[in-house]
Backbone as XML, in Angstrom:
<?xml version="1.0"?>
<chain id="A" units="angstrom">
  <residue number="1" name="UNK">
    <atom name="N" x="141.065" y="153.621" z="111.807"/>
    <atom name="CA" x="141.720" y="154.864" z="112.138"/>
    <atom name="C" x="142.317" y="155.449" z="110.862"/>
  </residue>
  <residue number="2" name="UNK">
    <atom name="N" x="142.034" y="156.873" z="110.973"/>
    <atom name="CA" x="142.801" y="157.178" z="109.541"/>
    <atom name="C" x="143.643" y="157.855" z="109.713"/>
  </residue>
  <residue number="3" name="UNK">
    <atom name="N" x="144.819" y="157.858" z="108.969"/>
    <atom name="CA" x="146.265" y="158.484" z="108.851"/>
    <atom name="C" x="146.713" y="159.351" z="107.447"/>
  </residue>
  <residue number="4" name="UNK">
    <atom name="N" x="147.326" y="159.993" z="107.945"/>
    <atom name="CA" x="147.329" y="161.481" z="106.862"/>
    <atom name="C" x="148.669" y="160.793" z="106.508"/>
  </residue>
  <residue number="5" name="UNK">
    <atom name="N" x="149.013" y="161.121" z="105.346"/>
    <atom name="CA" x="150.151" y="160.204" z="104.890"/>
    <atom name="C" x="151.283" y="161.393" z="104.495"/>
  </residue>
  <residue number="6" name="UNK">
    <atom name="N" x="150.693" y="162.481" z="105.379"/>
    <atom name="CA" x="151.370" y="163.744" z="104.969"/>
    <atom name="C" x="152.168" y="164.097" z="106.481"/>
  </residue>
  <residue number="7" name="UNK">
    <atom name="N" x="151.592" y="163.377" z="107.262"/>
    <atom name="CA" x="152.264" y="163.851" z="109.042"/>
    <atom name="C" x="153.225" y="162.267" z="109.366"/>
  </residue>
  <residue number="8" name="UNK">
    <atom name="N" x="153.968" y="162.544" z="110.333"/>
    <atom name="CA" x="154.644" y="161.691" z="110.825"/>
    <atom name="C" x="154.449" y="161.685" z="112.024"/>
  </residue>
  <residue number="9" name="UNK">
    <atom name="N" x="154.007" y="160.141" z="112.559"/>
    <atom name="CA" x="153.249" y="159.213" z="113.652"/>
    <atom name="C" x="154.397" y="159.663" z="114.553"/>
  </residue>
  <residue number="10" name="UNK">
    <atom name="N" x="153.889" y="159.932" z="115.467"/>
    <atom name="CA" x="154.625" y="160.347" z="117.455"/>
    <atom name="C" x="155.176" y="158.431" z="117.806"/>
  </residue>
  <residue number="11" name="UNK">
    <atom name="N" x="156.033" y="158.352" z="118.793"/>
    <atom name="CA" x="156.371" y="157.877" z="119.911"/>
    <atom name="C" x="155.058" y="157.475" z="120.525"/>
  </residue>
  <residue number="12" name="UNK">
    <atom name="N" x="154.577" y="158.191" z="121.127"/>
    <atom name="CA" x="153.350" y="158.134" z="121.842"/>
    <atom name="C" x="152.197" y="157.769" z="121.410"/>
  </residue>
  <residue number="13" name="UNK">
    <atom name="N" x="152.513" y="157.749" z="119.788"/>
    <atom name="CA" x="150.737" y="157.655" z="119.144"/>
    <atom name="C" x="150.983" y="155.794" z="119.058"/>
  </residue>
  <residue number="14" name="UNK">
    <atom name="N" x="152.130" y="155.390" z="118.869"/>
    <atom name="CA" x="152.440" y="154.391" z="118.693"/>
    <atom name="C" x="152.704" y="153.083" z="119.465"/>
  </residue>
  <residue number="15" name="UNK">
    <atom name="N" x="152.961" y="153.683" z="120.520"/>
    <atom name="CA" x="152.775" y="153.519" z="122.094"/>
    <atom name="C" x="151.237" y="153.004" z="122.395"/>
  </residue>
  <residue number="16" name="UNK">
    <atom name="N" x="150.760" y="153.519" z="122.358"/>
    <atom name="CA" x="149.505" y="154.135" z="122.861"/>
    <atom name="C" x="148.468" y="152.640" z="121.729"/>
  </residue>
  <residue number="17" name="UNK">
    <atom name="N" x="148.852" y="152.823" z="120.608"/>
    <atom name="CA" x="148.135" y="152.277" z="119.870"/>
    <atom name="C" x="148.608" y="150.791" z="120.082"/>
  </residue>
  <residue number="18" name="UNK">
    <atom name="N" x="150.085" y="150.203" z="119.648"/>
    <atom name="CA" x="150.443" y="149.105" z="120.587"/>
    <atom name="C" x="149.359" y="148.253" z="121.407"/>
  </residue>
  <residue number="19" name="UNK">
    <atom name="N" x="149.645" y="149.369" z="122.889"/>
    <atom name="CA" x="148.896" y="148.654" z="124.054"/>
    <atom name="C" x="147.151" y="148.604" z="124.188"/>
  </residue>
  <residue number="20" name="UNK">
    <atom name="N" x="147.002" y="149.627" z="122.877"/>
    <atom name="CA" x="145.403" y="149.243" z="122.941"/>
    <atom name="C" x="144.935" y="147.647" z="122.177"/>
  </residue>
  <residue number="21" name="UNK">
    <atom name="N" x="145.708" y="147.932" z="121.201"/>
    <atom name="CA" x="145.568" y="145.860" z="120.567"/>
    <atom name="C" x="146.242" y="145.311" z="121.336"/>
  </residue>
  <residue number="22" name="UNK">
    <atom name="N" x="146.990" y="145.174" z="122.461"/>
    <atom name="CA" x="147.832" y="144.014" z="123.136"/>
    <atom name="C" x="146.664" y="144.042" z="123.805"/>
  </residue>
  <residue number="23" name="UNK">
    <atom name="N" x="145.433" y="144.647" z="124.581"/>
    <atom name="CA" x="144.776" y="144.653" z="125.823"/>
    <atom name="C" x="143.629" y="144.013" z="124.824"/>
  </residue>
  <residue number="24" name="UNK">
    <atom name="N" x="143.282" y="144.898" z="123.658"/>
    <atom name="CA" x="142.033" y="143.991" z="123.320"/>
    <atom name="C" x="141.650" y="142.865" z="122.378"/>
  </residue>
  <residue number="25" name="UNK">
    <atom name="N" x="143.030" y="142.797" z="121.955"/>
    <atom name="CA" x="142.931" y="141.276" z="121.657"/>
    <atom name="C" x="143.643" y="140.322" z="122.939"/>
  </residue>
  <residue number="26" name="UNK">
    <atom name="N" x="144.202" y="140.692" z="123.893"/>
    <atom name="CA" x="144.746" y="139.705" z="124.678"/>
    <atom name="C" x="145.762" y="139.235" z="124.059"/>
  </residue>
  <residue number="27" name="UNK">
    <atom name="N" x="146.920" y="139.594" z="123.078"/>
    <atom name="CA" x="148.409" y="139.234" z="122.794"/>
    <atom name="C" x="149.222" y="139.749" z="123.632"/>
  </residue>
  <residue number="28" name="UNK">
    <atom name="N" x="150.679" y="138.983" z="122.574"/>
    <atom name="CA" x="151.855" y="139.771" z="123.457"/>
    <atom name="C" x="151.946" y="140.280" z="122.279"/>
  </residue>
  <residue number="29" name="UNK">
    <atom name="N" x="153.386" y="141.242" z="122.934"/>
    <atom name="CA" x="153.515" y="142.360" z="121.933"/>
    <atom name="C" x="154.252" y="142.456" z="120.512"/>
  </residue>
  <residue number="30" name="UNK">
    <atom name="N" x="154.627" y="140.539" z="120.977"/>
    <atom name="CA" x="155.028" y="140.488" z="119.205"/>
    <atom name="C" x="154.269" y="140.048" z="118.263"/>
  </residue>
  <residue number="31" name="UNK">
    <atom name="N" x="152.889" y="139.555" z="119.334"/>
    <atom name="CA" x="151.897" y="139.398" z="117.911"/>
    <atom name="C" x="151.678" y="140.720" z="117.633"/>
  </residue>
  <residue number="32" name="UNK">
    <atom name="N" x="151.428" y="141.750" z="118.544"/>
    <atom name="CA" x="151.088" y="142.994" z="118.130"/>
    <atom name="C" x="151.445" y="143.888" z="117.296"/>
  </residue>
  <residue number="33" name="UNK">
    <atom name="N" x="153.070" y="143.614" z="117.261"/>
    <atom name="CA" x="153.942" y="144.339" z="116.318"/>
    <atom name="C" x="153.690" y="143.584" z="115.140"/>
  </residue>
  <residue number="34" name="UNK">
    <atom name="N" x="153.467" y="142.273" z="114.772"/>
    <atom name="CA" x="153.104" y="141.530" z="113.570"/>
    <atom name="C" x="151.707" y="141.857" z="113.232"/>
  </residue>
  <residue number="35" name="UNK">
    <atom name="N" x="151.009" y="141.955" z="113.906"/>
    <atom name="CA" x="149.772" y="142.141" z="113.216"/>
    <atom name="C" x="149.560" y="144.055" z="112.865"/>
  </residue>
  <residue number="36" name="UNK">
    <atom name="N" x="150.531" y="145.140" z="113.722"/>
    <atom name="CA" x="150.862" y="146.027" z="113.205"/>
    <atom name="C" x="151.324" y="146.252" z="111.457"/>
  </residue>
  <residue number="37" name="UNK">
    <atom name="N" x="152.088" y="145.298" z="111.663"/>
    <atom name="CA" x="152.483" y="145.295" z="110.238"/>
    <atom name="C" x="151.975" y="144.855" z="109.197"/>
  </residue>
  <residue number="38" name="UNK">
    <atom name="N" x="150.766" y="143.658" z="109.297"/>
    <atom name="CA" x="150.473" y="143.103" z="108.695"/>
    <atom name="C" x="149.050" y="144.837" z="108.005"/>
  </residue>
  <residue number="39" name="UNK">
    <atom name="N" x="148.247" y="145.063" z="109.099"/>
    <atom name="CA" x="147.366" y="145.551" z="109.294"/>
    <atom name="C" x="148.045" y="146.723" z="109.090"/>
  </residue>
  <residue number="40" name="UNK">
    <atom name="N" x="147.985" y="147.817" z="110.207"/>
    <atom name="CA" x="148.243" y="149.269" z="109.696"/>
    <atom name="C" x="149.234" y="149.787" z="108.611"/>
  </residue>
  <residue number="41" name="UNK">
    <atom name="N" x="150.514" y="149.072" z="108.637"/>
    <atom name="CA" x="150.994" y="149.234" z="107.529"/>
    <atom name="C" x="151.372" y="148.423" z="106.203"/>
  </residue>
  <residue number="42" name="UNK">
    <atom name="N" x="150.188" y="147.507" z="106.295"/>
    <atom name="CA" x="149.702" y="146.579" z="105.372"/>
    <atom name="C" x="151.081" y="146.111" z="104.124"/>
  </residue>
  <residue number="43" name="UNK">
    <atom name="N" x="151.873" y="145.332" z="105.480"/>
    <atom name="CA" x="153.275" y="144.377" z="105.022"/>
    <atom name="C" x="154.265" y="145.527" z="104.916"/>
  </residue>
  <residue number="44" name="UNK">
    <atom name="N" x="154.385" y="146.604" z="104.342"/>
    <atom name="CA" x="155.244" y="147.639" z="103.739"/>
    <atom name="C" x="155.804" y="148.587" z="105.302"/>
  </residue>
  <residue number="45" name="UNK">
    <atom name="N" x="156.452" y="148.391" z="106.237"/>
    <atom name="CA" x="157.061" y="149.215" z="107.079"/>
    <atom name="C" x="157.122" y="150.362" z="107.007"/>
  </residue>
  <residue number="46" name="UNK">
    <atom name="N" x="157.551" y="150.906" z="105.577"/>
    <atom name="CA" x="157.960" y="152.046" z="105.347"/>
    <atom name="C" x="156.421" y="152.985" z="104.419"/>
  </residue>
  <residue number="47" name="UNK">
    <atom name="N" x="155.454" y="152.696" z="104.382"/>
    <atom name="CA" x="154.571" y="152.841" z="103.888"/>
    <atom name="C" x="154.030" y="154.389" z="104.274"/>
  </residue>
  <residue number="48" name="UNK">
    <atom name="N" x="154.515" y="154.694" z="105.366"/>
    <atom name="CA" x="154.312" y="156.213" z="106.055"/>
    <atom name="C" x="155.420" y="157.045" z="105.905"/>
  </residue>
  <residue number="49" name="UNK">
    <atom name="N" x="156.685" y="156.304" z="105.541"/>
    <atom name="CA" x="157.676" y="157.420" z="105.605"/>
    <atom name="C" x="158.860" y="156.645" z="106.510"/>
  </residue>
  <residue number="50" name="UNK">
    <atom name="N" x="160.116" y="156.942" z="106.216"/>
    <atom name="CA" x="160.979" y="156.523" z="107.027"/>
    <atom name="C" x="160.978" y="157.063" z="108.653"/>
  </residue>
  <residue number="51" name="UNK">
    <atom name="N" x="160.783" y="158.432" z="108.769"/>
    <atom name="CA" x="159.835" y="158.643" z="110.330"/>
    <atom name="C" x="159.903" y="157.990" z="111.097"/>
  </residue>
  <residue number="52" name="UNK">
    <atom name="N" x="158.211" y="157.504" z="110.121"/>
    <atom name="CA" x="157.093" y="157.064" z="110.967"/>
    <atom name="C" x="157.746" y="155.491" z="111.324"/>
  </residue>
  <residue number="53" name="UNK">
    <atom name="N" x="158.352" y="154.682" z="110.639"/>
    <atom name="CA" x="158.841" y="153.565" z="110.715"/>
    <atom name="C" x="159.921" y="153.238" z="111.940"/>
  </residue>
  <residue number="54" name="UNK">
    <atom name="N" x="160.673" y="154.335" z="111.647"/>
    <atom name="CA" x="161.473" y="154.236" z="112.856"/>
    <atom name="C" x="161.051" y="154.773" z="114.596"/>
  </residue>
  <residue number="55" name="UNK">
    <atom name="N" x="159.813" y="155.416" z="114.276"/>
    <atom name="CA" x="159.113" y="156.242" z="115.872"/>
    <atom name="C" x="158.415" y="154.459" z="115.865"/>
  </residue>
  <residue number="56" name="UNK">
    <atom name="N" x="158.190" y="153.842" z="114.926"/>
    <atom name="CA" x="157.149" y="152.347" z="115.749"/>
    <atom name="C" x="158.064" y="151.818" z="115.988"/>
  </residue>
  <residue number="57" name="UNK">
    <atom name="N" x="159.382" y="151.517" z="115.518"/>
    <atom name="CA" x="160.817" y="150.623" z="116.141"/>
    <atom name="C" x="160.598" y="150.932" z="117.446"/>
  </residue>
  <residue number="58" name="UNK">
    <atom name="N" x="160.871" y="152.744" z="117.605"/>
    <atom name="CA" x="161.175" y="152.892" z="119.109"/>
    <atom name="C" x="159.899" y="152.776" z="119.965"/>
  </residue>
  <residue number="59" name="UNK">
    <atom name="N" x="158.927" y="152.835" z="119.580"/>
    <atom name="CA" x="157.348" y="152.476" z="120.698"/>
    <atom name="C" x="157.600" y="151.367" z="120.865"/>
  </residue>
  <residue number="60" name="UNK">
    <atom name="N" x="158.014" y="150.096" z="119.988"/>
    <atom name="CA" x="158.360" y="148.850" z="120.581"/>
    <atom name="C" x="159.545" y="148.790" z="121.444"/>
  </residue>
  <residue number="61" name="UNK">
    <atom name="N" x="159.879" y="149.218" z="121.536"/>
    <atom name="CA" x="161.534" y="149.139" z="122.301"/>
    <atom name="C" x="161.045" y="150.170" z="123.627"/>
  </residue>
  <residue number="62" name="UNK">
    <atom name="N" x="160.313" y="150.805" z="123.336"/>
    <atom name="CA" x="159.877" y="151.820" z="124.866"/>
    <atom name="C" x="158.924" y="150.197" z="125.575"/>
  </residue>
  <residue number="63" name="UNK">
    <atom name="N" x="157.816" y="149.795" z="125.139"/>
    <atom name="CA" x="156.811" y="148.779" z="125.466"/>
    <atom name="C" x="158.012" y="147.826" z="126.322"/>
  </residue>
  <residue number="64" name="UNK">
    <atom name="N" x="158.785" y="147.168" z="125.070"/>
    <atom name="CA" x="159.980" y="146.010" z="125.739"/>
    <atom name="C" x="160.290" y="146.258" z="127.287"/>
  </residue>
  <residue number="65" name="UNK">
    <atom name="N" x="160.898" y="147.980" z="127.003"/>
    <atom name="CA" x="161.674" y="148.009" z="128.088"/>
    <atom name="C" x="160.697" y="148.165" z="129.728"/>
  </residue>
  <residue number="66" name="UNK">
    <atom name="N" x="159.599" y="148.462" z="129.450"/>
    <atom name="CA" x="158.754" y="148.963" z="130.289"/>
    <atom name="C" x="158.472" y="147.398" z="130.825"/>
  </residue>
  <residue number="67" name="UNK">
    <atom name="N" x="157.541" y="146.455" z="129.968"/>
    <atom name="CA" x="157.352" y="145.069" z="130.021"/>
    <atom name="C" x="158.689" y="144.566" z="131.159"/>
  </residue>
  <residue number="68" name="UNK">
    <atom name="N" x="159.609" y="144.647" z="130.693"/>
    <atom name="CA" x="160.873" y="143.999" z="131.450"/>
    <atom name="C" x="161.152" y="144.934" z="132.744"/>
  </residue>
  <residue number="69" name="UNK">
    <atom name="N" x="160.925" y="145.966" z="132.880"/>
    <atom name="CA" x="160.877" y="146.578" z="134.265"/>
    <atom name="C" x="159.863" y="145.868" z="135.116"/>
  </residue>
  <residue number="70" name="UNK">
    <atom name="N" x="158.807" y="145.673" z="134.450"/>
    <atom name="CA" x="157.781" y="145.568" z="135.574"/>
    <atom name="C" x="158.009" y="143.719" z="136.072"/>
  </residue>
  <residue number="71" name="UNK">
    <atom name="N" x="158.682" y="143.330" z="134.886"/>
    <atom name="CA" x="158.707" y="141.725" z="135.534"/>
    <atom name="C" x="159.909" y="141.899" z="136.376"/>
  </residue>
  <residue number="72" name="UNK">
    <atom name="N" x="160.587" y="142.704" z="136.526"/>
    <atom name="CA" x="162.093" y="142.950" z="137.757"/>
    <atom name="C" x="160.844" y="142.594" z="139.146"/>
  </residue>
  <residue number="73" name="UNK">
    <atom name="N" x="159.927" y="144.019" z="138.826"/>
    <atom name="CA" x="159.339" y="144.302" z="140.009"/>
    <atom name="C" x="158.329" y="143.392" z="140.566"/>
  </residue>
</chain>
């Protein structure tokens, strides 16, 4: 996937991207967020911009909270 290093990544793009490697590799979502890091922003967090770093904090923390709703239910 390629990324413009000139825009700053959505909530949703991050979201979205997340749950497509949690489904097709079959992890949870902290391998996902580790291999996020390892991979798209290749070790460096901040590699897109302070933004973009903090919209993937909150896609993980949207995922968490969603994950933990559904095990209530």
């Amino acid at each position: 996937m390629v990324v413009n290093h000139a825009s700053t990544l959505s909530v949703e793009y991050f979201i979205q991207y997340l749950e497509l490697v949690i489904k097709s590799r079959q992890i949870t979502l902290k391998e996902a967020e580790q291999y996020m890091r390892d991979q798209f922003f290749k070790g460096n967090p901040h590699l897109y911009g302070e933004s973009t770093a903090s919209r993937f904090k909150q896609a993980i923390k949207h995922i968490e909270k969603k994950e933990n709703e559904n095990e209530r239910n």
